[in-house]
C-alpha positions in Angstrom: 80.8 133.5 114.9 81.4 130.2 116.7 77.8 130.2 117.8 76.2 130.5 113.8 74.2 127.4 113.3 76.2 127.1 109.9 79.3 125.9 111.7 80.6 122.4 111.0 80.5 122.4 114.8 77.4 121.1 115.3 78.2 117.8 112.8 81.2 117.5 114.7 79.7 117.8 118.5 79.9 114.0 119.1 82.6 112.7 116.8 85.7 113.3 117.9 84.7 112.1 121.6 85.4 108.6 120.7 88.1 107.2 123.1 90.1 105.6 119.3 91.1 106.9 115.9 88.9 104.1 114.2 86.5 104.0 110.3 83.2 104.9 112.1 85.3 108.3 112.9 86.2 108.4 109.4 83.1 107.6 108.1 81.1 110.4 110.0 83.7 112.5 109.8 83.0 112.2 105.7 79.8 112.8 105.7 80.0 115.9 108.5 82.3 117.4 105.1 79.7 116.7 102.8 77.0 117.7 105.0 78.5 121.0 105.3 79.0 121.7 101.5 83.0 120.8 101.3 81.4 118.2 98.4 83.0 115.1 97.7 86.3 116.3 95.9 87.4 119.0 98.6 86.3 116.5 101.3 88.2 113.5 99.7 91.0 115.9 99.4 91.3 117.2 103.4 90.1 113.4 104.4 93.5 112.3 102.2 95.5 114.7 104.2 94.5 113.9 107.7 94.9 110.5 107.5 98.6 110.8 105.7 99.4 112.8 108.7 97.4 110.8 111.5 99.8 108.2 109.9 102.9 110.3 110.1 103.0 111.4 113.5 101.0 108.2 114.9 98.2 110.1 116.4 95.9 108.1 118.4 93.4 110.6 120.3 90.5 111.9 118.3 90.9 115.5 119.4 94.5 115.7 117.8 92.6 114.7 114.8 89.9 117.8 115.0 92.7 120.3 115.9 94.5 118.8 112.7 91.1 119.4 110.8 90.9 123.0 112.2 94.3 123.6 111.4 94.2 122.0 107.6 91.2 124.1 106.9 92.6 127.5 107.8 95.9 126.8 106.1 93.8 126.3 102.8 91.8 129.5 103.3 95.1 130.9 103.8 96.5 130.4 100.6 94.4 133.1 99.4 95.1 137.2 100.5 91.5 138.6 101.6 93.0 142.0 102.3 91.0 144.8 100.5 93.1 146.9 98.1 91.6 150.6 98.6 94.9 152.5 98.7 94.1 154.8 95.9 92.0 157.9 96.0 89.4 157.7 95.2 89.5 153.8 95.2 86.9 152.8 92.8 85.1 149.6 93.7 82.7 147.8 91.0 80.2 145.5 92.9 78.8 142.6 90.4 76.9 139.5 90.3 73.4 137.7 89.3 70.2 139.8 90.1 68.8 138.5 93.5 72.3 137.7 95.4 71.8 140.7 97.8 73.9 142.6 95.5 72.2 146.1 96.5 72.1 145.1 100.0 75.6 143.9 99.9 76.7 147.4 98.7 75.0 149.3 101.8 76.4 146.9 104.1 79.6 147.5 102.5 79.5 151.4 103.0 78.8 151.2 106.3 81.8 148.8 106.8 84.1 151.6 105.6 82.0 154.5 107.0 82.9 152.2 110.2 86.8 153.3 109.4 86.2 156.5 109.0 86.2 156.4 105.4 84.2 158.9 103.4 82.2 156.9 100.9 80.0 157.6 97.1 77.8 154.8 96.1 76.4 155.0 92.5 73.4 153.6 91.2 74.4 152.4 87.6 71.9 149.2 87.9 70.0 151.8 85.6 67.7 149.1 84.1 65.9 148.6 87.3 64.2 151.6 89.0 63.5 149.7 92.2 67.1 148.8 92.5 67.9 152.7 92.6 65.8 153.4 95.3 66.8 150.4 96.8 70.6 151.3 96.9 70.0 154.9 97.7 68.2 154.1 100.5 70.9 151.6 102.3 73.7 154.4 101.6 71.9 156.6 103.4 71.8 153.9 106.4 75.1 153.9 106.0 76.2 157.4 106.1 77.2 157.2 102.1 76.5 159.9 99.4 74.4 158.7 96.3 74.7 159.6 92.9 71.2 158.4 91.2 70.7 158.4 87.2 69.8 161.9 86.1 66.5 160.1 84.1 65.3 156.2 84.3 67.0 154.1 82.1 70.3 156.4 82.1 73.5 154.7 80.3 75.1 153.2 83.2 78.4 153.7 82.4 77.7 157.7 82.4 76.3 156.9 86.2 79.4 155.0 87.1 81.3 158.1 85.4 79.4 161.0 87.4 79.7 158.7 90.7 83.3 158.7 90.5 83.8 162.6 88.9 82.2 163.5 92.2 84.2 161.5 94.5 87.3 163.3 93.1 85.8 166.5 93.6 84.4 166.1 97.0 87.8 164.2 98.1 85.7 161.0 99.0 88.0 158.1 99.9 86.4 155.1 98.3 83.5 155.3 95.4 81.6 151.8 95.1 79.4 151.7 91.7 76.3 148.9 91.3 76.1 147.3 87.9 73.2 145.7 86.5 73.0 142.0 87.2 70.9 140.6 84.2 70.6 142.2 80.3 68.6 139.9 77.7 72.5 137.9 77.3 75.1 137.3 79.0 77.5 139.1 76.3 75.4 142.5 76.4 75.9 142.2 80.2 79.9 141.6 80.0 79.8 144.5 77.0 78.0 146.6 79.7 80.4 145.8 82.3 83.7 146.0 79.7 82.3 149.6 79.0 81.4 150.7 83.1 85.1 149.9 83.2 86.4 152.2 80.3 84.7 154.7 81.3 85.8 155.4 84.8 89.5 154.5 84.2 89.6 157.9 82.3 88.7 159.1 85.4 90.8 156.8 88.0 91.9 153.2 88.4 89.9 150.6 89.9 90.8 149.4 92.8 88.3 146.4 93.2 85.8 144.2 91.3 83.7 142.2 93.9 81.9 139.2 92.9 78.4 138.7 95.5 77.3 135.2 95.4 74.2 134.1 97.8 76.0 131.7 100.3 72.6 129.6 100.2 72.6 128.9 96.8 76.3 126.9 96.9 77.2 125.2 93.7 74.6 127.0 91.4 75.6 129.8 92.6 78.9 129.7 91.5 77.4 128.3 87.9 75.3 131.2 87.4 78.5 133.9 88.0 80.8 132.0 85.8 80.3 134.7 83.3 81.4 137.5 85.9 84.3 135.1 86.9 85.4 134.5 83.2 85.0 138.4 81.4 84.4 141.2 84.8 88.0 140.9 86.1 87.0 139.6 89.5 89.4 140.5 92.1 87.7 139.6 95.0 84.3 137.4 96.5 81.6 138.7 98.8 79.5 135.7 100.1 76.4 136.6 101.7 73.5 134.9 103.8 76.3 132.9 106.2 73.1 132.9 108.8 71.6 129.8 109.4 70.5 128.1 106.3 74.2 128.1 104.3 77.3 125.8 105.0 80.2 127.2 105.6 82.2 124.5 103.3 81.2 126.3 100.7 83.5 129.1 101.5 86.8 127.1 101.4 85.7 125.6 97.9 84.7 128.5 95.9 87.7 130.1 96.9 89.5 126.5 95.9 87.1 126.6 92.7 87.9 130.2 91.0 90.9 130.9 92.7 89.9 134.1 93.8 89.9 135.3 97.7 87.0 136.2 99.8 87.4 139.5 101.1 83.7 140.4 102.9 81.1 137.7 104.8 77.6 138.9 105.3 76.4 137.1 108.4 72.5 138.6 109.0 70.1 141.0 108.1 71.5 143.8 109.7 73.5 146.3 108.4 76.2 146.2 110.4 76.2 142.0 109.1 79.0 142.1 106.9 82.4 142.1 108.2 86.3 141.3 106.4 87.3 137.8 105.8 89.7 136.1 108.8 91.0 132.6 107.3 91.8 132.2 110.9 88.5 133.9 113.1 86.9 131.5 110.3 88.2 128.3 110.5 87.5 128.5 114.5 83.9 128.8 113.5 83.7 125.7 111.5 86.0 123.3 113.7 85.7 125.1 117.0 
């Protein structure tokens, strides 16, 4: 992970060289936050810190203040518990967010992270309003080494997908069933209604273990404003943020979790679908400040 070109570490290669703790460091060291999508309140807020405690302890050598930086930013990542909750069986996961996230992706990705543990998996394909999404999705589970359950015609109620996905997990003793929702209806409140019933309907069956939020790493702040609905009405337990691979900032973890106040549990860092991997506060901090 240290070597992503997303890493604060290239903004920081030169700045904490300096032989003094001065305002140029300060001033570059702002704008290296910034720069790597912390914006301007989450920056203010860690620049705030470090210098209370540059003050405190009377540090005068640079590189005390980038282990400091290191150290404040994985304490603040670890205020949040990215551990995924899929005791149950079957554990029911429900993957949402915007259409054009990587949401389908995400999902394969995701099945052959737990196919990686030994964990049987089921994906349904209840992103019935889409056709291409189906196919989509049925063909990344079968990357993965995932069972699909498809709609039985096009333009199937979702909700009765979601249901059959997870009636067949119980009978076929899968571990973890992971249902796709549809990520756009003509408003936002037919979409949450959608969602409100997809839920319903397979807690007849079994609990649900997870709701995971996908947001596009490379979109940032709008983003963030385009889920609010998911955020506000799906029960969100959990973020997946995807495209960490060249083009995002990795700030933009640490203040979406600050933001919504929910944890990242999954990073997608590539293409590839062995790409998405379990959220380390620690293995990630290292990356930004290494």
């Amino acid at each position: 992970m240290a070597e992503r070109s997303w890493s604060l570490g290239g903004a920081l290669r030169g700045l904490f060289t300096t032989p003094v703790v001065d305002d140029e460091m300060w001033d570059d060291l702002e704008a290296a936050l910034i720069g790597a999508d912390f914006g301007p309140d989450l920056s203010d807020e860690i620049l705030d810190h470090l210098r209370s405690e540059v003050e405190r302890l009377r540090i005068t050598d640079p590189r005390d203040v980038k282990r400091l930086l290191r150290e404040t930013i994985e304490e603040r990542l670890a205020a949040y518990d990215p551990t995924l909750r899929l005791s149950e069986r079957p554990a029911v996961v429900l993957v949402v967010g915007v259409n054009g996230v990587g949401k389908t992706t995400t999902i394969g990705k995701f099945a052959k992270f737990l196919t990686g543990y030994q964990r049987t998996v089921v994906v349904g394909a209840a992103d019935t309003f889409r056709a291409a999404a189906v196919d989509q999705l049925a063909t990344w589970a079968e990357r993965a080494g995932a069972s699909v359950v498809r709609p039985q015609q096009q333009g199937q109620d979702p909700a009765s997908v979601a249901y059959q996905t997870v009636e067949r997990a119980i009978a076929d003793g899968t571990d973890i069933a992971i249902i796709d929702t549809a990520g756009r209806l003509q408003t936002k409140a037919g979409l949450m209604d959608e969602l409100a019933k997809v839920r319903r309907v397979v807690e007849k069956l079994a609990p649900i273990a997870e709701v995971l939020l996908v947001l596009d790493g490379t979109t940032g702040q709008n983003g963030v404003a385009q889920a609010e609905a998911f955020i506000e009405h799906a029960g969100v337990t959990g973020l997946v943020v995807t495209k960490l691979d060249g083009s995002a900032k990795g700030g933009f973890v640490l203040r979406v979790q600050q933001q919504t106040g929910i944890p990242i549990k999954l990073i997608g860092q590539g293409e590839g679908i062995g790409d998405l991997t379990g959220f380390t506060p620690h293995v990630f901090a290292q990356s930004l400040v290494p």
